[in-house]
C-alpha positions as CSV (number, residue, x, y, z in Angstrom):
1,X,23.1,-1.2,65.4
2,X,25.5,-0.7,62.5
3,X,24.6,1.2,59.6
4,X,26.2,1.6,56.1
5,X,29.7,1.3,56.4
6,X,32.1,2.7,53.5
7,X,34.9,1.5,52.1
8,X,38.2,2.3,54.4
9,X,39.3,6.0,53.1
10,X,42.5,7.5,54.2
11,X,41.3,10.5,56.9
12,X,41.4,14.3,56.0
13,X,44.5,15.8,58.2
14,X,43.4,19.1,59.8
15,X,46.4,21.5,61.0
16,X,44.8,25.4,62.4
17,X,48.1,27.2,62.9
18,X,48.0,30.4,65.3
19,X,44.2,30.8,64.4
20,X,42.4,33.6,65.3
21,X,38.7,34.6,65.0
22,X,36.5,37.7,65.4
23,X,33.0,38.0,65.5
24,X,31.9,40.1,62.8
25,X,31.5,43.9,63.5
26,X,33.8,43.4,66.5
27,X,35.8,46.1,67.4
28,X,39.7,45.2,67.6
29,X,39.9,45.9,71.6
30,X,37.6,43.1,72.3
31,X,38.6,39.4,73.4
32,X,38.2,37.2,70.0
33,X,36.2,34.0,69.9
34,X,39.4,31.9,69.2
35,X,42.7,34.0,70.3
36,X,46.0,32.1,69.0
37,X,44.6,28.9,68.2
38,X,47.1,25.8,67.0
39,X,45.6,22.3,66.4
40,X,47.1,19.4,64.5
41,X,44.8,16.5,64.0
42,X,46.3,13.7,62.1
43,X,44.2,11.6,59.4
44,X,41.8,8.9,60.7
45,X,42.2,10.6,64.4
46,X,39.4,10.8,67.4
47,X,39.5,13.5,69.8
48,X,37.0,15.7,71.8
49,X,36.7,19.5,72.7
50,X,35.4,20.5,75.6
51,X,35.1,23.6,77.5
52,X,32.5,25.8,79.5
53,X,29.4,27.3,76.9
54,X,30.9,30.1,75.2
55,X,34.7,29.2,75.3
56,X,35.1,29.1,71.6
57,X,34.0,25.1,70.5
58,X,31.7,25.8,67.9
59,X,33.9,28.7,66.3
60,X,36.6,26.3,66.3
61,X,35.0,24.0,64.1
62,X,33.4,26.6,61.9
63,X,36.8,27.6,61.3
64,X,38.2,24.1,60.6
65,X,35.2,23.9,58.4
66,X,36.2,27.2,56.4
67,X,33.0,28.2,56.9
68,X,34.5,31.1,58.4
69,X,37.6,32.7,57.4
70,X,39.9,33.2,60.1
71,X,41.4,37.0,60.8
72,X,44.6,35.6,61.4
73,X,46.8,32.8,61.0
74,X,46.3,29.4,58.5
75,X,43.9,26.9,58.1
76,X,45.6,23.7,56.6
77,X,43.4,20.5,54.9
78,X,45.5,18.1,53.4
79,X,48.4,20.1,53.5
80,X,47.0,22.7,51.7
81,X,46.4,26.2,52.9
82,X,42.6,26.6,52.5
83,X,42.6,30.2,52.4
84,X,45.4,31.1,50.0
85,X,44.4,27.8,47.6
86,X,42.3,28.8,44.7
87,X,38.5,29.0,44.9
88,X,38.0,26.0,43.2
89,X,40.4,24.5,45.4
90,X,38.9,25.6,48.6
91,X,35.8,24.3,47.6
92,X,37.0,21.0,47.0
93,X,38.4,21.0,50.2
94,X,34.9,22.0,51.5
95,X,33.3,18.9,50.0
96,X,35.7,16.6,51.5
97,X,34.5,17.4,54.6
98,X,31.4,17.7,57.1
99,X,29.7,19.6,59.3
100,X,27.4,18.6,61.9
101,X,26.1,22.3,63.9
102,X,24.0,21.2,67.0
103,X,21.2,22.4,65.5
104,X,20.9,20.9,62.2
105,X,19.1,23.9,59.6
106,X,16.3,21.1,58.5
107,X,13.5,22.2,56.2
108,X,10.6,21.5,58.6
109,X,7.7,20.3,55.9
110,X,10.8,18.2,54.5
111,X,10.5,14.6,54.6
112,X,13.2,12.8,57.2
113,X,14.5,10.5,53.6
114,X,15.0,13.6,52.0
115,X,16.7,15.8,54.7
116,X,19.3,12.5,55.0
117,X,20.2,12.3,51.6
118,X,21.2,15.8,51.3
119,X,24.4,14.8,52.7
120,X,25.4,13.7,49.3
121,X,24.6,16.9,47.6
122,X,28.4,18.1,47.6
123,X,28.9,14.8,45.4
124,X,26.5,15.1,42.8
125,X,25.6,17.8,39.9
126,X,22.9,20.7,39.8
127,X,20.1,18.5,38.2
128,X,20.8,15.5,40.0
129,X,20.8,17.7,43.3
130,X,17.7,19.1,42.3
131,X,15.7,15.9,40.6
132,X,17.0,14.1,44.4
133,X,14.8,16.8,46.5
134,X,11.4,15.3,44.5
135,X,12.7,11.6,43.7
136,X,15.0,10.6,46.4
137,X,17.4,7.9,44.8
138,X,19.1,6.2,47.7
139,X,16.1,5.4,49.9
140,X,17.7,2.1,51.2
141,X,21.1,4.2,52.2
142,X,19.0,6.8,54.3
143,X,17.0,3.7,56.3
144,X,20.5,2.3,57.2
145,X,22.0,5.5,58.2
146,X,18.8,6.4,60.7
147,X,19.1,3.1,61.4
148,X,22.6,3.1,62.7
149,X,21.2,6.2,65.1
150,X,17.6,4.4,66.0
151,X,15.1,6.1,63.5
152,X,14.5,3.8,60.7
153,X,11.0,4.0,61.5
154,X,11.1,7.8,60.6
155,X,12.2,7.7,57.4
156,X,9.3,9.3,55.9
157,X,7.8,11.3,58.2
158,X,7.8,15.4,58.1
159,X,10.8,17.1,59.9
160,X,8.2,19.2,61.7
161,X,7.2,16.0,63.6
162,X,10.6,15.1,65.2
163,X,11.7,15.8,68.7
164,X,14.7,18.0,69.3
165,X,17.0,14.7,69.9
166,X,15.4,12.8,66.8
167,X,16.6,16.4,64.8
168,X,20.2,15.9,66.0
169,X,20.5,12.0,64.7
170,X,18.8,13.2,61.8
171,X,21.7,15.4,61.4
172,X,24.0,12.9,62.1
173,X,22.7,10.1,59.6
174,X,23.7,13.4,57.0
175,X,27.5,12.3,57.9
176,X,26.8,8.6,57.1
177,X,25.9,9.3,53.6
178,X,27.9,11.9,52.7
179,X,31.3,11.8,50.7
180,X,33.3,12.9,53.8
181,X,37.2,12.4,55.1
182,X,36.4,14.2,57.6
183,X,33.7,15.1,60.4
184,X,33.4,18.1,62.6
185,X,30.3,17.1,64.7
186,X,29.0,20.4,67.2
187,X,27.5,19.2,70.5
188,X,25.8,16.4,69.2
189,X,24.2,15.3,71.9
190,X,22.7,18.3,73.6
191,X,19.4,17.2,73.1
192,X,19.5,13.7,73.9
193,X,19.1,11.5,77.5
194,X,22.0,10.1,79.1
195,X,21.3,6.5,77.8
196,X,20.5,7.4,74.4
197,X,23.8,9.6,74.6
198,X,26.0,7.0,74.9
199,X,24.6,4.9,72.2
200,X,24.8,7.7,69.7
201,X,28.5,9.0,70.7
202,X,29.6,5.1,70.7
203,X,27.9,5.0,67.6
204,X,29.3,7.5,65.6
205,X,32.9,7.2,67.0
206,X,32.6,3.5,65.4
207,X,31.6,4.6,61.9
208,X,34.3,7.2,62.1
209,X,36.8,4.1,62.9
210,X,35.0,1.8,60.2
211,X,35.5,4.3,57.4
212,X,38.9,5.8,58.4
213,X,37.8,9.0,58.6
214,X,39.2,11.7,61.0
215,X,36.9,12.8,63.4
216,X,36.4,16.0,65.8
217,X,33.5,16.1,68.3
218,X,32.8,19.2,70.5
219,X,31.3,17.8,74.1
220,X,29.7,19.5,77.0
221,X,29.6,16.3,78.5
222,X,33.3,16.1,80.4
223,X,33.0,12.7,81.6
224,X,31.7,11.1,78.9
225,X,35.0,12.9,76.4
226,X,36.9,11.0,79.3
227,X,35.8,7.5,79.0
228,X,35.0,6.9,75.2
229,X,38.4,9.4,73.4
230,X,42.1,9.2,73.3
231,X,42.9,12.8,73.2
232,X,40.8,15.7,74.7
233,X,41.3,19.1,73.9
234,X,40.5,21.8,76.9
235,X,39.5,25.0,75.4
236,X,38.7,28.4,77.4
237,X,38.0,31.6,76.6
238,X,39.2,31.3,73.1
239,X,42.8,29.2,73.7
240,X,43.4,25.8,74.2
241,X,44.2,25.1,78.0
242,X,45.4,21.5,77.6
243,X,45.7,18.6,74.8
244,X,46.3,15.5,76.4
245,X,45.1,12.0,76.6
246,X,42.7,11.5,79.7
247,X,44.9,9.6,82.3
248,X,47.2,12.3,81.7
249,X,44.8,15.1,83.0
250,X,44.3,15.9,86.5
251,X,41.1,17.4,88.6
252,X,43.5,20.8,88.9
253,X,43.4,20.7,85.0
254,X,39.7,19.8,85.0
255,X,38.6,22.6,87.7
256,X,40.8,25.4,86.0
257,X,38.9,24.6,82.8
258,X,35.2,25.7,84.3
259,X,36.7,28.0,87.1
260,X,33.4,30.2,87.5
261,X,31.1,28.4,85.4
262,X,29.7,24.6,86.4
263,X,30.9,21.8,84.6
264,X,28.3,19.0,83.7
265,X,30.5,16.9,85.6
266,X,33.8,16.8,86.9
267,X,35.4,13.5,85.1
268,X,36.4,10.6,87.5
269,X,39.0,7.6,86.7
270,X,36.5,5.4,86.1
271,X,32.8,6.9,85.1
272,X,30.0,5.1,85.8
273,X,28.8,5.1,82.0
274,X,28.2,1.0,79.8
275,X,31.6,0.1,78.9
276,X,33.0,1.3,75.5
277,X,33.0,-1.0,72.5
278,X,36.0,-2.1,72.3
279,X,39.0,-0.1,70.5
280,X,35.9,2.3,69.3
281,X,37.7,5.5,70.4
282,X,41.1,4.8,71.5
């Protein structure tokens, strides 16, 4: 189903040169989270991260985020080096952007129409941001953007009555309203059944298209990275093992990746998943 579709923008280009992250607190003999990291994404580009649980995924788009600054080397949006651009700057850079974590922080007693729409906060002022939590002004935008994901039915019910997968589209109908160039979506469809994953990943990969904007999934599902995106990034233990596009990659590649952890599933030539829409991903 298609939902609200902007006008074509020109994607956000995302460069993280020789990035590397700490936890907080952490001492300087332990392994960082990300150790070394380079990535160039260009605007309006697809690609998928994937890599056993812990490997570094969700830090890596924290950092591309800047909601976390990096202890060494550059973030770059744009061009611009986030972290040595003015505050004002930075923030700007901020609302150009979006970020989907896997488990989206939603108010529980909030209303589904509301928790959408606050996708557009970073585009509107304090009393309009305020005045929208009580009077929701784009109530025909939200129903399109659950829509697009299966929930238009939902639109006013509580938070607190959503399953764990109707949560995670809820978080992702936030990207369809929001005044992004360019989407950083984290594990978006843990909570969802294989069926219903496929819809929503084809889903949001053709909105992405649609609206030229660049985007950057993080997958535990390995076979499904394989079939629907034209570049996958292997990441593990905090450095990228392999960038390629999928015929390029090998089983070798794919069983070095989760070498003492189990993979969801070790990607074939040809998964058995519905066919892609066409030129959604590629």
């Amino acid at each position: 189903m298609a939902g609200p579709v902007a006008p074509l923008a020109a994607g956000m280009r995302l460069d993280l040169e020789a990035v590397t992250l700490r936890r907080p607190g952490a001492s300087g003999g332990r392994r960082p989270i990300l150790d070394g990291v380079t990535l160039r994404v260009a605007p309006g580009e697809q690609l998928a991260i994937v890599g056993p649980s812990g490997c570094g995924k969700s830090s890596l788009l924290l950092a591309a985020a800047l909601a976390q600054r990096p202890d060494a080397g550059s973030v770059r949006l744009d061009g611009s080096e986030a972290w040595a651009a003015a505050p004002r700057r930075r923030q700007q850079l901020r609302r150009a952007l979006f970020l989907a974590p896997q488990a989206p922080p939603l108010p529980p007693r909030q209303r589904v129409v509301t928790a959408v729409l606050a996708g557009r906060l970073p585009m509107l002022g304090l009393w309009r941001s305020l005045s929208s939590l009580i009077y929701p002004d784009d109530i025909a935008g939200a129903q399109q953007a659950l829509a697009a994901f299966g929930l238009g039915e939902r639109l006013f019910d509580r938070v607190d009555r959503l399953s764990g997968g109707e949560r995670q589209r809820v978080g992702l109908a936030r990207a369809l309203v929001a005044p992004a160039r360019l989407w950083l979506i984290d594990e978006p469809l843990a909570a969802l059944d294989p069926v219903r994953a496929v819809a929503v990943l084809d889903e949001l990969c053709a909105q992405a298209r649609q609206r030229g904007i660049t985007l950057v999934v993080s997958l535990h599902q390995a076979e499904l990275a394989q079939a629907r995106f034209g570049r996958i990034v292997g990441l593990r233990d905090g450095a990228i093992a392999f960038d390629a596009a999928p015929a390029a990659l090998h089983e070798g590649q794919w069983r070095d990746l989760y070498a003492g952890d189990e993979p969801p599933a070790m990607p074939a030539p040809a998964p058995a998943l519905p066919p892609p829409i066409p030129a959604m991903c590629r």
